[in-house]
N, C-alpha and C positions, 0 to 999 in steps of 0.2 A: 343424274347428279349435275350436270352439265351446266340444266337449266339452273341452277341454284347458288354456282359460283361469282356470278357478276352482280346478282341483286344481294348476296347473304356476306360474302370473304372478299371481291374485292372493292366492294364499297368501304369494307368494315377497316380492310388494308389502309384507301383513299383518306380516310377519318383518323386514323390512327398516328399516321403517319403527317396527314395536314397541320391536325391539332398540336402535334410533337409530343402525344404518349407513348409514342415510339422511335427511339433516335438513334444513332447508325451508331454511338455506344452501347447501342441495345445488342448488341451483332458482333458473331465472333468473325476473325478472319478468315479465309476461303480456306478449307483443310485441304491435304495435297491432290483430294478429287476433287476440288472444287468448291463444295458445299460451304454455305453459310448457314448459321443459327441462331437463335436468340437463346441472350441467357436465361440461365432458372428465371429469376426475377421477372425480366421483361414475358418470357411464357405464361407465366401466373398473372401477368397485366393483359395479353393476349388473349387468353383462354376465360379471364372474368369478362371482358369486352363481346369476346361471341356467344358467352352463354347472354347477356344481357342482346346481343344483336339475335339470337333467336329466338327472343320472347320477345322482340318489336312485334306488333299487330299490324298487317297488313289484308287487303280482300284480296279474298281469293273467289276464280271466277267462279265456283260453284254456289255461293249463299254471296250475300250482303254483308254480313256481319265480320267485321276485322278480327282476325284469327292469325295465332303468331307464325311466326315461319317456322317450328317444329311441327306445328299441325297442316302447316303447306305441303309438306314434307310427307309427312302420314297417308293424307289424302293423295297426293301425286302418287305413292307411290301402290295405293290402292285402286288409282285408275288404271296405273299399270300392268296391275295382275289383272285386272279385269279387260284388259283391250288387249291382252296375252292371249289370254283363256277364248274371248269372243274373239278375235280376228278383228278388234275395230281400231279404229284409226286414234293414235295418241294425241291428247292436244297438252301442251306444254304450258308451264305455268311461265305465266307473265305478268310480272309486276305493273298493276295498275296504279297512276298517280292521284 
């Protein structure tokens, strides 16, 4: 999952935030453990934004052909049962530019 955090959620954060779809009225204040949140509203801007950031197309090193990041997702995580099962060596997905 690891590999999937800087190329999928915190680019999608960087854009969200750059653009100001999301503004620090979006956010409640720190509750008494600390935690901040986004309102209803601003999560339902959120959550449209990543399903849209998971149907970006990108290659993926197995084919040619640009395939979204749910299907990066699929496939990674089908190499991974399968370099479980064999004992081979995992290669992680890396976002080509």
């Amino acid at each position: 999952m690891e590999e999937f955090r800087s190329p999928i959620v915190d680019s999608l954060v960087v854009i969200l935030i750059n653009k100001k779809i999301l503004k620090p009225t979006d956010f409640t204040w720190p509750n008494q453990e600390g935690g901040i949140y986004l309102h209803d509203s601003a999560r339902r801007v959120f959550l449209k934004q990543f399903e849209e950031r998971m149907s970006d197309e990108v290659t993926h090193w197995e084919g040619k052909e640009p395939v979204s990041y749910r299907r990066v997702i699929q496939r990674q995580v089908q190499q991974y049962k399968y370099c479980l099962q064999e004992r081979a060596a995992y290669e992680p997905f890396l976002r080509s530019t």
